[in-house]
N, C-alpha and C positions, 0 to 999 in steps of 0.2 A: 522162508529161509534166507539169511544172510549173504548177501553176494561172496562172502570170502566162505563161508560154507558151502556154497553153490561149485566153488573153483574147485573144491576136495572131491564133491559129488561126482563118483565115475561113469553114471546114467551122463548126468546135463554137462559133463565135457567132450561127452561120447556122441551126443547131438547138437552140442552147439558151437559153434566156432567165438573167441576170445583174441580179441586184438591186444596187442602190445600200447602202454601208454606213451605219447609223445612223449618225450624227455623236455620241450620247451613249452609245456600247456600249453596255458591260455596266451603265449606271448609267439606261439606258431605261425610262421609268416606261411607256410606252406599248406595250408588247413586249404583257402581258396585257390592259390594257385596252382595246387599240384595233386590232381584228385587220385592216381596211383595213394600216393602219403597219406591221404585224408579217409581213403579207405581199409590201409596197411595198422593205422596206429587209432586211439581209440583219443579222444581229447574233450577237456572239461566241457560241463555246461555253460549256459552264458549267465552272466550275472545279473541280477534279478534287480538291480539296484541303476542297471544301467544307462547311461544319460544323462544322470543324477549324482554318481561317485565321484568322489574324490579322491578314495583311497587308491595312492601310487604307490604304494611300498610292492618291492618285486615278487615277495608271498603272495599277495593277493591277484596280482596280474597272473601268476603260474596259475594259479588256483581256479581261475575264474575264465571263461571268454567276455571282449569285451566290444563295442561298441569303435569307429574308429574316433582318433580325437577332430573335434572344431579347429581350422585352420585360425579361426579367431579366440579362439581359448574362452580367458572370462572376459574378454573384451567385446564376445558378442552380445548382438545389441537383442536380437532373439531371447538370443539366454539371462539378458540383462531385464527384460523386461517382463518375465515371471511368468511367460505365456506357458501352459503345458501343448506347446506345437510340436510337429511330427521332428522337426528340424533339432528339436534336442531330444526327441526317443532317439531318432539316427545318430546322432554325435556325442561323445563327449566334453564336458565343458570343463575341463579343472587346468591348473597347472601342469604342465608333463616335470620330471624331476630332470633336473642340470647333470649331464652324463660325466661332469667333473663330482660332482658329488661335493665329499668332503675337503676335497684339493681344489675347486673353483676358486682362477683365480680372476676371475672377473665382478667379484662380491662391491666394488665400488661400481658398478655401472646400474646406474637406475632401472633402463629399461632390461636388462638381462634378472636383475632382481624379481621386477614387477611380472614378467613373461615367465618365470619356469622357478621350480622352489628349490628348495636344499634345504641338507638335513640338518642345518646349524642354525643358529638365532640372527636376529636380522644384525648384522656387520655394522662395529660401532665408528661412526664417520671418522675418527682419528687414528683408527688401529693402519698400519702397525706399530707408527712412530712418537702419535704425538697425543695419546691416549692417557693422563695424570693416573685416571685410577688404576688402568691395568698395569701400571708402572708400579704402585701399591702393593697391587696386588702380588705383583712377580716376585716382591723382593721380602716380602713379610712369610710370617712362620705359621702363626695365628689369625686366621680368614678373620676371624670373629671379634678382634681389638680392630679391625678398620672401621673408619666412619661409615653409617648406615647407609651413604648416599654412594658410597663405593662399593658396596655388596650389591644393593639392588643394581647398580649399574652393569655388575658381573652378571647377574641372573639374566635381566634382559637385553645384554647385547652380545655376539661375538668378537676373539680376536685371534691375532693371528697368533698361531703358535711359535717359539721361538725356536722351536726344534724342526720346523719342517718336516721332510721326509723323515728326517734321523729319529722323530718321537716314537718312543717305547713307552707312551703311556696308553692302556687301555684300557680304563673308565670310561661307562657312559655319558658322563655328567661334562668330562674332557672334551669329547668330542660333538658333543651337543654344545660348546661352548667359546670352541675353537675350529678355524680356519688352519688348513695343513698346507703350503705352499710348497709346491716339488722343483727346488730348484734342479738347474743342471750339477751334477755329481764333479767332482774333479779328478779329471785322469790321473794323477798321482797318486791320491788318497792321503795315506798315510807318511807316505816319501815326498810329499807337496815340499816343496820348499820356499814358497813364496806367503807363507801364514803370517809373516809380519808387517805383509801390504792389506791397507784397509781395503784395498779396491777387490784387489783379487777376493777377499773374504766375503765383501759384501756378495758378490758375483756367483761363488756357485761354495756348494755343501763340503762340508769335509767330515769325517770322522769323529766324534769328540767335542767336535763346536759347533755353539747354538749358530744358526743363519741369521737370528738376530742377538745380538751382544748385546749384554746391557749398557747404560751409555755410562760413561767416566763422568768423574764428578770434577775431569780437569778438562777443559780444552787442548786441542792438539797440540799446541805450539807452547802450555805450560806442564803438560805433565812429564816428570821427571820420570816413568818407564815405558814410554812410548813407544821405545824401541825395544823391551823387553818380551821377549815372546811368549812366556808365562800369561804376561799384564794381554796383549793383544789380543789374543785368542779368547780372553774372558771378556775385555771390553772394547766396547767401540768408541769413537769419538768425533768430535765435531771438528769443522774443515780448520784450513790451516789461513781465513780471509782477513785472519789480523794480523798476523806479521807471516805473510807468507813470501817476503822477499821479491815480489813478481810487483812490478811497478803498477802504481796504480790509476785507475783511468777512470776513477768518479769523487767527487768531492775534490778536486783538485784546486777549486777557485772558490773554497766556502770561506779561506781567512782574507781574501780580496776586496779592497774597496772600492769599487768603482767610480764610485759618486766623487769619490777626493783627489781618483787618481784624473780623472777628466777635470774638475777641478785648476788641478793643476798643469797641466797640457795647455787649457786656455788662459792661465793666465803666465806661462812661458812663454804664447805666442805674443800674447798682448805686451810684453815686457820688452819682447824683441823688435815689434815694429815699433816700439817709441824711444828705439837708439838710433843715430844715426845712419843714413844708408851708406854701406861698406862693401866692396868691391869684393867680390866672388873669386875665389882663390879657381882657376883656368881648370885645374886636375879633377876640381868637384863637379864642373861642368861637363867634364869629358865621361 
């Protein structure tokens, strides 16, 4: 008989007592330390796979009891070196999953990459800014007219999305492919009224506007709506280091001669001592 046939049966409920299942399975912090609980509630078996899995996904964890993880992850040398010893039936050895998930914003940091996973493609070293194809990619209609070497690029790396928190896209394929950055929100919202400062935009979320803009095809200091709030909110643009009025304090001495102007220093001194010696006006002395 069927265990869920068994629960109807009013003999074998009538002699046997039936626990409640844990609502946290196999992910029970309470299972060993709190035997009241562990005898209250009834919790998965252990995984048969254990010491050896890699599967993190939080189904399988409910699902399943597991082993605890290796303080050295896959960096152990045990586990590295293909023994079947006790030290990896007792542990697990895989990546734990980044508790940022899909909003990790540490995807440039090697050792945080290499130490714990995520559910997104490995992060492509120029995203968010300086990435040519996903720049391609953003602004085309037809995936499939780009070059081959831009698509395969899309397949195998992630980037960051340009919507941040604000994305209302939910495809798999989106989010297997992009990074979500959770900026801070702005008090204002909708009533902001500072959307015409690049600083402020970069800095935190608004309503309606990507977190990242696409960039203008003018520099700061040529484009003629700059100041246009329409124009702003759709694009961003580069700093203002060619004519930004603020005086400058490099290259100051590249149209300089040096060589001509020493040059001539020596040979105004030597011009001078072969005049005659002339008496010192008293005031220049003084």
């Amino acid at each position: 008989m069927t265990p869920g046939k068994l629960l109807i049966d009013e003999d074998h409920v009538l002699w046997f007592v039936h626990g409640t299942n844990c609502p946290f399975g196999g992910e029970c912090k309470l299972l060993i330390e709190d035997p009241i609980h562990s005898n209250e509630f009834e919790h998965p078996q252990v995984c048969h796979e254990d010491g050896q899995r890699s599967n993190l996904s939080s189904e399988h964890l409910k699902a399943f009891r597991h082993v605890p993880l290796c303080r050295y992850g896959v960096e152990c040398v045990d586990f590295n070196r293909g023994t079947a010893s006790s030290h990896c039936k007792e542990f697990r050895h895989c990546k734990p999953m980044c508790r940022q998930g899909h909003f990790c914003v540490r995807f440039h940091d090697q050792k945080h990459m290499t130490e714990e996973s995520h559910p997104f493609q490995p992060p492509c070293p120029f995203t968010p800014f300086y990435c040519r194809h996903h720049t391609l990619l953003s602004e085309v209609k037809n995936v499939q007219s780009l070059p081959s070497e831009t698509q395969n690029h899309y397949l195998h790396f992630s980037h960051i999305c340009r919507y941040g928190r604000n994305c209302h896209e939910a495809s798999e394929l989106h989010w297997k492919k992009t990074i979500h950055i959770t900026r801070n929100l702005c008090p204002y919202g909708n009533q902001c009224s500072k959307t015409t400062q690049e600083d402020h935009l970069n800095s935190f979320s608004h309503p309606n506007i990507a977190d990242i803009r696409r960039l203008c095809v003018n520099p700061a200091y040529e484009c003629p709506n700059r100041r246009t709030h329409d124009h702003i909110i759709r694009y961003r643009h580069n700093g203002n280091f060619d004519r930004s009025g603020v005086i400058r304090y490099f290259g100051l001495n590249i149209e300089t001669n040096f060589v001509k102007n020493q040059a001539l220093i020596i040979a105004a001194i030597n011009d001078y001592n072969k005049k005659p010696l002339t008496k010192i006006p008293p005031e220049i002395l003084k």
